[in-house]
C-alpha positions in Angstrom: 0.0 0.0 0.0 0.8 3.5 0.1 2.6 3.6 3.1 4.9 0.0 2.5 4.5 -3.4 3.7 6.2 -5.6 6.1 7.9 -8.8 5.6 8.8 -11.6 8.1 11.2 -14.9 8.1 8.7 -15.6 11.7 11.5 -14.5 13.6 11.9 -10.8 12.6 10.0 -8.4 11.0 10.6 -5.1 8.9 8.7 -2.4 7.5 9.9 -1.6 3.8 8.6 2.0 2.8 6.4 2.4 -0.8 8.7 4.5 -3.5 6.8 8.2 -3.3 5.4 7.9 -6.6 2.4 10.0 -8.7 -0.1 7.7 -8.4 -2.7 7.6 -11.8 -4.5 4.1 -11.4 -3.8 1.8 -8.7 -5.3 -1.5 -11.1 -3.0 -4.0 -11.1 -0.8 -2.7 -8.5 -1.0 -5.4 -6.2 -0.2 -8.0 -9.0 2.6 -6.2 -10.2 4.0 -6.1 -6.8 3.7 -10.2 -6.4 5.3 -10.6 -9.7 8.4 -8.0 -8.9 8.5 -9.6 -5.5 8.1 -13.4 -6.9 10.9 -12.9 -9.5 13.4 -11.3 -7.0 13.0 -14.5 -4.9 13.6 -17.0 -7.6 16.5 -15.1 -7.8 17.6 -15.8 -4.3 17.2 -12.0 -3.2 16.4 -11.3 0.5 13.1 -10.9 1.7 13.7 -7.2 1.7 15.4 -7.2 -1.4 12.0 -8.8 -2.8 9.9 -6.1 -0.4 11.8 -3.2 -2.9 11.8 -4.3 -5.9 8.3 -5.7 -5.9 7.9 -2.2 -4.6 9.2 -0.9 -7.6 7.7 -2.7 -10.1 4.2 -1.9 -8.5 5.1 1.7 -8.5 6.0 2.2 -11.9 2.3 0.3 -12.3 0.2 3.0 -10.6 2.0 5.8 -12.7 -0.2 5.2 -15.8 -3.5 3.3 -16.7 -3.3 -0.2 -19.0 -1.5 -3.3 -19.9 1.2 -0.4 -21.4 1.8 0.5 -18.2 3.0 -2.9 -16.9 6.8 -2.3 -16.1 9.3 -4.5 -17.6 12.4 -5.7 -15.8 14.8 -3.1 -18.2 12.4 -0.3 -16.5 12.3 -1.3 -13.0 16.2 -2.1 -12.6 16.4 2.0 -14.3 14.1 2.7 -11.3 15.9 1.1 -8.5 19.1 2.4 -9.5 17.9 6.0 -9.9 16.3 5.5 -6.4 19.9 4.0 -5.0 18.7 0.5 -5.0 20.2 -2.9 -7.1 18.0 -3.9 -9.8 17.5 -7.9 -10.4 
């Protein structure tokens, strides 16, 4: 949501902040954040590390209205960078 999420291991818990973005449709956001957050653990990223970059990917989502708006992977590793993050 608009103000983060939290993820747990069950032993420890952290808050991970949403990316301050312009928000134009929120459809879709919460798909596009399983899918960033699915592919970043596949690729044996952190549980924070998944927390961003699905993060990421559903920010980029909300900034426009569509299927053209779905982020690719090219788009949301220029957004993590430029936000002082590691893309996938």
């Amino acid at each position: 949501g608009k103000d983060g999420c939290y993820v747990t291991d069950g032993k420890t818990a952290e808050r991970v902040p949403a990316f301050k973005v312009k928000v134009v449709d929120t459809t879709g956001a919460g798909d596009t954040f399983n899918a960033g957050f699915i592919t970043a653990y596949i690729n044996g990223r952190s549980l924070r590390e998944c927390a961003v970059i699905g993060a990421a990917t559903a920010g980029l989502k909300v900034g426009g209205v569509g299927w053209t708006t779905y982020p690719t992977r090219e788009k949301v590793n220029k957004f993590l960078r430029e936000n002082g993050h590691n893309g996938l």
